[in-house]
C-alpha positions in Angstrom: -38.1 141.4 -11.5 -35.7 139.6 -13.5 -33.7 138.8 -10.0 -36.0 137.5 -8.5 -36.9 135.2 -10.7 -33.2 133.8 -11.1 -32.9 133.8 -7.5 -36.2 131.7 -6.6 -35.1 129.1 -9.7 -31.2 128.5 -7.8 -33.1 127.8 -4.5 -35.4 125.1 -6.2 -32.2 123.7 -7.7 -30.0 123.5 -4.4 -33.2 121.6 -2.5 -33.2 119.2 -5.7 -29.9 118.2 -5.6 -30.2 116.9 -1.5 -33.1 115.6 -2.1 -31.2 113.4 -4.8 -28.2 112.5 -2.8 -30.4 111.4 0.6 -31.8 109.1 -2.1 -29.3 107.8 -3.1 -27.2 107.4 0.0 -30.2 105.7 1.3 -30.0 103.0 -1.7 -26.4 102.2 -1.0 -27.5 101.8 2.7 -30.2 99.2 1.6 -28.1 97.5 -1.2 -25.2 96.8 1.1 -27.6 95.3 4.1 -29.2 93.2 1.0 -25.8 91.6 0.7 -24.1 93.4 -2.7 -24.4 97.0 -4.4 -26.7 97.2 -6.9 -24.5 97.2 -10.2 -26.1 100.7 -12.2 -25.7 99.3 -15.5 -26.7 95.5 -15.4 -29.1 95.8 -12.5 -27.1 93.0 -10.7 -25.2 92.7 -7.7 -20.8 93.1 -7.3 -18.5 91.0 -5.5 -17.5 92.0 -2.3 -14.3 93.7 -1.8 -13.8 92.3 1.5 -15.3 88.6 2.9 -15.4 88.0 6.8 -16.0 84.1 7.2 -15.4 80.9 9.5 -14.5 78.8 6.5 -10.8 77.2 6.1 -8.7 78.9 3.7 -8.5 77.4 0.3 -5.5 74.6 -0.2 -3.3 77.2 -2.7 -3.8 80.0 -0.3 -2.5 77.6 2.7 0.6 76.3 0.7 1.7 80.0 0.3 1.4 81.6 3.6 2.4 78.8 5.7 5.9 76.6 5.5 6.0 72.6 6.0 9.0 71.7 8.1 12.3 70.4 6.1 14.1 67.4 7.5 18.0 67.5 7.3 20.0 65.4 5.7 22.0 62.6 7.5 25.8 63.0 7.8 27.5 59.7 8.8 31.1 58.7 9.3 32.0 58.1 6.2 31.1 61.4 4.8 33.4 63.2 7.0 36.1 60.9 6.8 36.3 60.1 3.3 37.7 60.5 0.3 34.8 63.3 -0.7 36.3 65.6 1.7 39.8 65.1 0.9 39.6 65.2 -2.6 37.5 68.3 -2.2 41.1 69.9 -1.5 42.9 72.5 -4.2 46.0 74.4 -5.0 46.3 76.8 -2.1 48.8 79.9 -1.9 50.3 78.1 1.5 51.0 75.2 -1.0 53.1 77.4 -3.7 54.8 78.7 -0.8 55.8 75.7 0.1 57.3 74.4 -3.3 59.1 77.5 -3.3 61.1 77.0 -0.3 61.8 73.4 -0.9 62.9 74.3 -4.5 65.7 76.7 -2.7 66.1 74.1 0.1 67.7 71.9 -2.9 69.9 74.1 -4.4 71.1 74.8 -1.0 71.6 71.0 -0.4 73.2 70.6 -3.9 76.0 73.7 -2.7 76.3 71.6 0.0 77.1 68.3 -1.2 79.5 70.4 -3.6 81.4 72.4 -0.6 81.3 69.3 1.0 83.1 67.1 -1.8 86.2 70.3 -1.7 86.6 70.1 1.8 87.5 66.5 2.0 89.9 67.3 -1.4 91.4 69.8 0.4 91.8 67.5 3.7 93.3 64.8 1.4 95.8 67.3 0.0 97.2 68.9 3.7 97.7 65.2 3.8 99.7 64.3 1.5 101.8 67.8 1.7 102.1 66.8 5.1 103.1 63.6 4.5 105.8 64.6 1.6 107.5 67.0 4.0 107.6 64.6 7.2 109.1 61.8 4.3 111.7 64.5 3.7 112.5 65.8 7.2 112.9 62.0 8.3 115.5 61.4 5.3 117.6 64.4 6.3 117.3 63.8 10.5 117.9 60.1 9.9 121.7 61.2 7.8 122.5 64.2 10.0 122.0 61.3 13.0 124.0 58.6 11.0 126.6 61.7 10.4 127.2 63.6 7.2 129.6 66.2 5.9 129.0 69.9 6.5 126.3 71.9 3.5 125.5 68.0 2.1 124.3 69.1 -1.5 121.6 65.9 -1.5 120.3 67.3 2.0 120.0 70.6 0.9 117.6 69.2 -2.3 115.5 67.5 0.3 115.0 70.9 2.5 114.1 72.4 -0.3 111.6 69.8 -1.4 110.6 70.2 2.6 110.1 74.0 2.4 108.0 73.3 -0.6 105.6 71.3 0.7 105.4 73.4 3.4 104.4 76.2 1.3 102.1 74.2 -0.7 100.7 73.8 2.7 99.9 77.0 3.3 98.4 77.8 -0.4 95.8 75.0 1.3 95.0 76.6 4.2 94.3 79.5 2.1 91.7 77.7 0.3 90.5 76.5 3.7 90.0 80.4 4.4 88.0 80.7 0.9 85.9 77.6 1.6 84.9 78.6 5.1 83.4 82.3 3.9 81.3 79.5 1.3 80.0 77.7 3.8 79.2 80.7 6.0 77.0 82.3 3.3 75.5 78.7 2.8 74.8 79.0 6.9 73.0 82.1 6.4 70.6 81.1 3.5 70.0 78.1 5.8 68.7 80.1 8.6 66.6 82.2 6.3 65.1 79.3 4.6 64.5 77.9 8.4 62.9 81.1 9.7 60.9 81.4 6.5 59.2 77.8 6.7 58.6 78.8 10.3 56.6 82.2 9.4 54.7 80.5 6.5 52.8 78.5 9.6 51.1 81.4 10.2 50.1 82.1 6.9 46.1 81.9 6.2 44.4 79.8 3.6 46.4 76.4 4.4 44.7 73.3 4.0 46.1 70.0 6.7 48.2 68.3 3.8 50.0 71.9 3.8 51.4 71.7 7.2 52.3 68.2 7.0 54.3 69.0 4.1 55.5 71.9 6.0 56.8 70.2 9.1 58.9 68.0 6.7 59.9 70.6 4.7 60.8 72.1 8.3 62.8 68.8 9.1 65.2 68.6 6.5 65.8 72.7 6.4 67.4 71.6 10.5 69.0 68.9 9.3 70.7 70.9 6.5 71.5 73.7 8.7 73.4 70.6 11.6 75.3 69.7 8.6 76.2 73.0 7.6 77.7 73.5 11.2 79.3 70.2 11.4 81.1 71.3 8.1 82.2 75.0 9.5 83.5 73.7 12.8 85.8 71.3 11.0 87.2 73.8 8.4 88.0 76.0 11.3 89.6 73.2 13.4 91.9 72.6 9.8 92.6 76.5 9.3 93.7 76.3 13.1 95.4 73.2 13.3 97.3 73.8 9.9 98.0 77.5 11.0 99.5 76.6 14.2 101.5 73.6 12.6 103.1 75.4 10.2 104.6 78.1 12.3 106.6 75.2 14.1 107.6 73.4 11.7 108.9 76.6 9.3 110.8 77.2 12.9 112.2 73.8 12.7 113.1 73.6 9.2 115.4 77.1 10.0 117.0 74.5 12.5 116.8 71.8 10.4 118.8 74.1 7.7 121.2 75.2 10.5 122.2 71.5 11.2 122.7 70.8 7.5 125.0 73.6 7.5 127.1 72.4 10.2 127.0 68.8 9.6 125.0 68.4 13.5 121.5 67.3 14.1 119.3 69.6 16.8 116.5 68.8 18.2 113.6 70.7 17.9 113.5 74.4 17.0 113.2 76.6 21.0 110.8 78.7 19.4 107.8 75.7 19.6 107.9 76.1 24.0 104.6 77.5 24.8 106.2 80.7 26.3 103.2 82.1 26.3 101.2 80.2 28.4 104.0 79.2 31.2 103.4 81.2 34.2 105.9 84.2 34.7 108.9 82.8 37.0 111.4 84.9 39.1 114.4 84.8 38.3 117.3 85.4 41.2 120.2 83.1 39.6 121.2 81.9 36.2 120.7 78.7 35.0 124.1 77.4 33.9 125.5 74.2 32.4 128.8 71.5 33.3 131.7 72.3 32.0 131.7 70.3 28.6 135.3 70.7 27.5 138.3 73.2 27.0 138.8 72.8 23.3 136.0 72.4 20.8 136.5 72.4 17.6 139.3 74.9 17.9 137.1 77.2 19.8 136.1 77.5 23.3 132.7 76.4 24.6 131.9 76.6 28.1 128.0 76.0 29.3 127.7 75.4 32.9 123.7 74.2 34.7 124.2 74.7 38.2 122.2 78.0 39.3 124.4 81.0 40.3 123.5 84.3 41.6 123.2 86.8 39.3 125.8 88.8 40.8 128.4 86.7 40.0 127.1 87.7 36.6 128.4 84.0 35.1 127.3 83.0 31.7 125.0 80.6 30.6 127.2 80.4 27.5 131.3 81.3 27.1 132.1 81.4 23.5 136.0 81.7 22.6 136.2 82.6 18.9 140.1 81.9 18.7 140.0 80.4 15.4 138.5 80.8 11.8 135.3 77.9 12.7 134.6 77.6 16.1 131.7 75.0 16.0 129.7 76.7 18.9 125.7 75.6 17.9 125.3 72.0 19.7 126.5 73.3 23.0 124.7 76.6 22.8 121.5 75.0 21.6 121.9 72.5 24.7 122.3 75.2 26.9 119.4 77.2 25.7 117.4 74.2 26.1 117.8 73.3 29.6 117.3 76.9 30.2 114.2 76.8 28.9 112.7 73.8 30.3 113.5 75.6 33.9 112.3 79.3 32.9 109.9 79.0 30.0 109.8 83.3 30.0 113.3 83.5 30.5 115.4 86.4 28.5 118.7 86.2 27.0 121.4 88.7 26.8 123.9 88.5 24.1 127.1 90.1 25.1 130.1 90.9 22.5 133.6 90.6 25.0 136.7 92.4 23.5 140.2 92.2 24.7 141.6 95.3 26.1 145.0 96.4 25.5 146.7 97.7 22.2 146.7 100.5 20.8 143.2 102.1 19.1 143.4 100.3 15.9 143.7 97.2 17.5 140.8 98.0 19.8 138.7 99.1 16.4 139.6 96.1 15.0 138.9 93.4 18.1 135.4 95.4 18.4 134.5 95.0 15.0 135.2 91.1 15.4 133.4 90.9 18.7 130.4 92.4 17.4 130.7 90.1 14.1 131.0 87.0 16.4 127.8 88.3 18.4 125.8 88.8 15.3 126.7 85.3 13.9 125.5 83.9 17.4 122.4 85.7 16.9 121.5 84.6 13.7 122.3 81.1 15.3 119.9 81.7 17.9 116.9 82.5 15.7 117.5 79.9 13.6 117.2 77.9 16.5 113.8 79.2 17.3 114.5 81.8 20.1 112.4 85.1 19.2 114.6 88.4 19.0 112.1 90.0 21.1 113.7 87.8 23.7 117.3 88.8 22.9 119.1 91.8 24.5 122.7 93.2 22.7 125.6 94.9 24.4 128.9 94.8 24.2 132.0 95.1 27.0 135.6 95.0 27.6 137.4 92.8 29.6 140.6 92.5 31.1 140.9 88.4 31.1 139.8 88.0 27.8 142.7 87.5 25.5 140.8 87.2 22.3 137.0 87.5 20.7 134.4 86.1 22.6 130.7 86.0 22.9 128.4 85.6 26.3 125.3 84.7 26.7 122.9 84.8 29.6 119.8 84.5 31.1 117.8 86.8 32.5 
């Protein structure tokens, strides 16, 4: 019974509650055609959530959703081209670079100037060497020429003085080799520096007063590196010239000393020929010289010039040691000369004669003396300038000769 009841009492209260909500569904229907919901509280209307109208939106609204067009400002000449822009410019990394290499650029130019200043020294001091030894090879050829007595003490003071200028000479050209390995490493910083302004063109961040400042910079780098060349051609020219002039004239003062010794002047030393340029000649006779006399100074000197087959195996030179001082070096060096001006490549062959005859002391004793005579005539020779690579020895007997003598000939 009790069921029942419950039941029929949940059934009234389900149809209740739809009932209610078709109610009030149906209010919300009418209150929203009316224009607004009813407000449950106040009894009034709400404002509506959502408006759909023809009217224009309000001026605020307008100024945020839509943008007025912006007019750009007017550039003119002057704005570009003026100071603004350029004074606009700063401190760039191209520009430190740049201070750097000029910085280095005058150190380089201040070695310069100072490797410069030593070279001309040093060209003013082969100068005056050169002028002190010509002063004293002039006083001695112009009193050999005059005539003068054999070993003349005051000559002998001025070949010394000679020979030291000469080698004062030579301590210059070894400054000259000093100075030129100075300037080579000053070449080489010069091309760096050269190759460096060159890169930093590429560099990024430059502004235009940067690479106007680097082409100058540019400028005088090439300038310094002409100058730098300039100076290393001339040093080598000196070393050269001053190498080359001293070997003839150390050859000349050994001639120079040979006349002082025998009271004769020579000409220049044979050894200054260019033998080595002169085209190789062949030979098929000797040049030989005219008869210039029986008796010279108690010796016996015979040169002859007119070309003979080799065959006949005539000397060039006929030395007679028959006495203590046989004065032998003018005609030999005469002979030796005109041989040489006909067969720049010629060779010589030295040839010691001994009598034959005697008994074997004798013979011990006359080839002792011959060779003594042959090496005084070579020591003559090379004194003269003629290179002992160009000398052959031997030694002979002969039948006609009746004392020491010495031969010489070309071959």
């Amino acid at each position: 019974m009790t069921r029942n009841v419950s039941t029929r009492r949940g059934a009234s209260f389900s149809r209740f509650a739809c009932n209610a909500a078709v109610f009030a569904l149906a209010g919300l229907s009418a209150a929203l055609i009316n224009g607004a919901p009813a407000d449950a509280r106040t009894g009034g209307t709400m404002p509506p959530a959502l408006v759909v109208t023809n009217e224009p939106l309000p001026n605020e609204l307008q100024s945020k959703i839509y943008q007025q067009p912006r007019r750009a400002p007017v550039i003119d000449t002057q704005q570009v081209m003026g100071s603004q822009y350029w004074d606009e410019g700063s401190e760039t990394i191209v520009g430190r670079k740049i201070d750097d290499l000029r910085k280095e650029l005058f150190g380089l130019q201040g070695n310069v100037s100072g490797l410069s200043d030593r070279l001309n020294q040093l060209e003013q001091a082969g100068q005056n060497h050169s002028a002190d030894y010509y002063a004293n090879v002039a006083t001695i050829s112009t009193q050999l020429q005059s005539g003068t007595t054999p070993g003349n003490p005051r000559l002998i003071k001025r070949l010394s003085v000679a020979r030291n200028s000469l080698e004062q000479l030579a301590g210059n050209v070894a400054s000259l080799n000093d100075l030129a390995v100075e300037i080579s490493n000053s070449a080489s910083m010069a091309g760096f520096l050269l190759e460096s302004a060159r890169t930093t063109y590429s560099l990024s961040g430059a502004v235009e007063e940067d690479h106007v400042r680097l082409s100058q910079l540019e400028d005088s780098i090439s300038n310094t590196v002409v100058a730098i060349d300039r100076m290393l051609n001339t040093v080598n020219d000196d070393i050269t010239r001053t190498v080359a002039y001293l070997s003839t004239e150390r050859n000349n003062l050994r001639t120079l000393s040979l006349g002082i010794t025998t009271g004769d002047l020579f000409g220049k030393s044979l050894g200054t020929r260019p033998f080595s340029g002169a085209p190789q000649t062949s030979m098929n006779a000797a040049p030989q010289a005219m008869p210039m006399g029986d008796d010279m100074a108690g010796g016996y000197v015979q040169p002859v010039s007119q070309p003979a087959p080799l065959a006949s195996a005539r000397p060039l030179v006929k030395i007679r040691f028959d006495k203590a001082n046989v004065d032998y070096e003018q005609p030999v060096y005469m002979a030796v000369n005109e041989a040489l001006q006909r067969y720049p490549n010629a060779r010589f062959e030295l040839v010691a004669v001994q009598p034959t005859g005697g008994n074997s002391a004798e013979a011990t004793i006359e080839s002792t003396r011959a060779r003594r005579n042959a090496e005084k005539v070579l020591r003559s020779l090379t004194e003269m300038g003629v290179s002992l690579d160009r000398i052959d020895l031997s030694n002979l007997q002969s039948n006609e000769a009746t004392t020491s003598e010495v031969h010489l000939y070309v071959r």
